[in-house]
N, C-alpha and C positions, 0 to 999 in steps of 0.2 A: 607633560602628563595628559591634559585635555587632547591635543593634537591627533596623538594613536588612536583616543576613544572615538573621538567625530571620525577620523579617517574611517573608521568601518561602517559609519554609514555612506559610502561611497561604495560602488560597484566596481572603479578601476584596482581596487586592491585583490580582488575575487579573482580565482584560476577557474578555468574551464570543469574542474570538480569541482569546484564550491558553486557553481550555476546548479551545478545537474542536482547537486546534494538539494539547493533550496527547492528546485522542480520536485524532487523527491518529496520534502517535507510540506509544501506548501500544497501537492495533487492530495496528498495523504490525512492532511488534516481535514481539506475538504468532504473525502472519504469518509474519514473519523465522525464526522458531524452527522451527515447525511447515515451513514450504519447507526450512531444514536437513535435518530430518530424512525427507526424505523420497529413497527409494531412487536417484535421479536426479540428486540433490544430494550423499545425504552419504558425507561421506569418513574416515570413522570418526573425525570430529568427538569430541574433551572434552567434558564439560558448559561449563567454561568458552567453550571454541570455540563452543557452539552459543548462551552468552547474549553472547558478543562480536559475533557476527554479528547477536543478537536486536536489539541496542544498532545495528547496523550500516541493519536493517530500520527500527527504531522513529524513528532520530533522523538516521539519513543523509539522506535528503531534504530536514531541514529544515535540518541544517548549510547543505546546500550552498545552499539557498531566502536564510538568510540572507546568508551572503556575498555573494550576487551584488547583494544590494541592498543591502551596504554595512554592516551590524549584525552585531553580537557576539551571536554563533549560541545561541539560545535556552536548550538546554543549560546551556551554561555561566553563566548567569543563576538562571534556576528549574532547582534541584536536581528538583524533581518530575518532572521528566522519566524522571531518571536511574531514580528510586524506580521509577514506574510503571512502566519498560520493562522492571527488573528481575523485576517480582512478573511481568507477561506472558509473560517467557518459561520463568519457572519455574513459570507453570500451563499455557505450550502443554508441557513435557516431562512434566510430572505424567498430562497429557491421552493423550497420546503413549505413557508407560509401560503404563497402564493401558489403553490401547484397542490394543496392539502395533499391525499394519498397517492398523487401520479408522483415517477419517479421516485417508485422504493425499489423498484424491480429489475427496472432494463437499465435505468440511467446507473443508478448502482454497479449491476454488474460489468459495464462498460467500464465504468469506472477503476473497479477494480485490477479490470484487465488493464487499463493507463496505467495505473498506479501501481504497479509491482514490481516492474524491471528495474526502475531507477534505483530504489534502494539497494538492489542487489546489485547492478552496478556498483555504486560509491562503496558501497561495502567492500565486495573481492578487491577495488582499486585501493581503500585503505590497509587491508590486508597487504597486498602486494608493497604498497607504500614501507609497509613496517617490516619487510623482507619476512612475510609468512609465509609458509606453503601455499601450492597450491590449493589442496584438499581445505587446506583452513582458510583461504579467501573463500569458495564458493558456499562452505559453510558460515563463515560471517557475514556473506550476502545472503543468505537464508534467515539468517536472525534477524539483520537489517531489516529485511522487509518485513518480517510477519510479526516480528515482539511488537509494533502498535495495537494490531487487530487482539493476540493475544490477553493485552492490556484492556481494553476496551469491552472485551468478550468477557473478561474476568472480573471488571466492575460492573456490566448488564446480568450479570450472575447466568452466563451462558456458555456452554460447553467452547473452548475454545474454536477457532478453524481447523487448526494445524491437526486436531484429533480426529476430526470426521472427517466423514464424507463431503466430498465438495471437485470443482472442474480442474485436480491437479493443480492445486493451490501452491502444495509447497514444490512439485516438479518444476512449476514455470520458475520459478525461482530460482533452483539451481541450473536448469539449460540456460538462464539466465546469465548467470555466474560462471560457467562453464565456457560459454559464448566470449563471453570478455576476454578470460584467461590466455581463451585458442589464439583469439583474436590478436590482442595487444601483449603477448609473453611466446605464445608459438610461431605465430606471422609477421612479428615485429610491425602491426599496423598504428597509427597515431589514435590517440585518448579519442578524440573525439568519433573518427570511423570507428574503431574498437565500441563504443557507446550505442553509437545508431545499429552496428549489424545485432548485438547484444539485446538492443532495447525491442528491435522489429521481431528478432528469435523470441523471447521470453512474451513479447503483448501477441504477434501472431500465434503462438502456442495457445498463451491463455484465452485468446479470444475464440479461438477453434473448438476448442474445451466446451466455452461455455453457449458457442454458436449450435453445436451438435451433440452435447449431452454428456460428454465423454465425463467420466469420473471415476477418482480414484477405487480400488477393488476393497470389498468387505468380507472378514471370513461367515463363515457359512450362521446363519441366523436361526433360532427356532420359530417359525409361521406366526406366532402369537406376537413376536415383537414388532413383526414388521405387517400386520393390522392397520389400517386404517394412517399409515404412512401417507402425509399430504406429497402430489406429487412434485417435480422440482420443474419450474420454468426455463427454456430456453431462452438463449440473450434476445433471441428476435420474434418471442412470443412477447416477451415482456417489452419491447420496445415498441412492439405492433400496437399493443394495447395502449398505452401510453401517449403514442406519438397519435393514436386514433382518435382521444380523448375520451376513455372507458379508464375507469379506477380499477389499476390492479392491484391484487391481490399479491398480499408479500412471499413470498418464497425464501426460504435459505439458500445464500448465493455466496 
């Protein structure tokens, strides 16, 4: 009985998806922390509250990735989850103490562009695993990734991402997903190629997005609503600022 439990804390038992999954959850918690704390979100958050939500960021997605294809949600299997997400969000607050209001902006949205692909990765390859469709892998790589922000958006009492406007949030996601599918189901390439050309498709996309402004379309507005609309930072205004040592100012990203 003991044996199997220690065994998982060992790495030689882990496949080359269960690496990608902890990258997933462990960049994401980081994320999770750091979106806490940032002026737009937080609600004069605990530290516990902000590594509850971190946990919320790192491993939400994938709870719900498994469920829906039937498995006893990752987590609760490999403890390392729990470890990594932990250490992440106690170096995004370390990061956060020490730099007060730089890095809400650029470091953020970089971030975000890291952290996207991998979920959707593990996602369409768990899909695939449980012999889904197509259509339903790239759609369970879409949940994968964005049910944490979701989660988090929804206890900062803030209009989800998925609903607004933003740099092709939920697109990156599925070319994401899309990518893997062509990759490792149309070209018969190996998991791990299949991951890098997927992972470069989906953070190059996102990061182009958020490099030149590109965002998704709104239908047409009445003048009064869109008044005094704060405008939205580029990845490499807000990093300029940052990396210049000038406090920037938060933008929705």
């Amino acid at each position: 009985m003991i044996a199997p439990v220690i065994s998982q804390f060992g790495f030689k038992t882990l496949t080359l998806v269960d690496y990608i999954s902890l990258v997933a959850a462990t960049t994401n918690a980081f994320n999770g922390a750091l979106l806490a704390r940032r002026p737009d979100h937080y609600r004069h958050f605990t530290v516990m509250g902000i590594v509850i939500l971190a946990y919320a960021g790192g491993i939400g997605g994938g709870v719900v990735r498994d469920v829906l294809v039937n498995k006893v949600p990752s987590p609760l299997v490999n403890p390392w989850y729990l470890i990594l997400c932990f250490v992440a969000a106690w170096l995004a607050l370390i990061i956060d103490y020490s730099s007060a209001q730089k890095f809400k902006d650029g470091l953020f949205q970089f971030m975000t562009a890291f952290t996207l692909p991998w979920y959707a990765i593990v996602g369409a390859q768990a899909a695939l695993t449980a012999h889904l469709g197509y259509l339903a892998a790239v759609l369970i790589g879409m949940i994968a990734t964005t049910a944490g922000r979701w989660i988090i958006d929804s206890a900062c009492l803030v209009v989800p991402k998925q609903l607004v406007r933003g740099e092709f949030f939920m697109t990156a996601a599925a070319l994401t997903g899309i990518a893997y599918c062509v990759c490792i189901a149309g070209l018969g390439l190996s998991v791990a190629l299949s991951t890098a050309i997927a992972f470069f498709i989906g953070f190059g996309f996102r990061l182009t997005a958020q490099t030149l402004g590109w965002e998704e379309w709104e239908p047409w507005e009445p003048e009064p609503l869109t008044e005094g609309e704060k405008a939205r930072k580029k990845l490499g205004e807000g990093l300029r600022a940052e990396l210049g040592g000038s406090d920037a100012g938060s933008a929705n990203s």
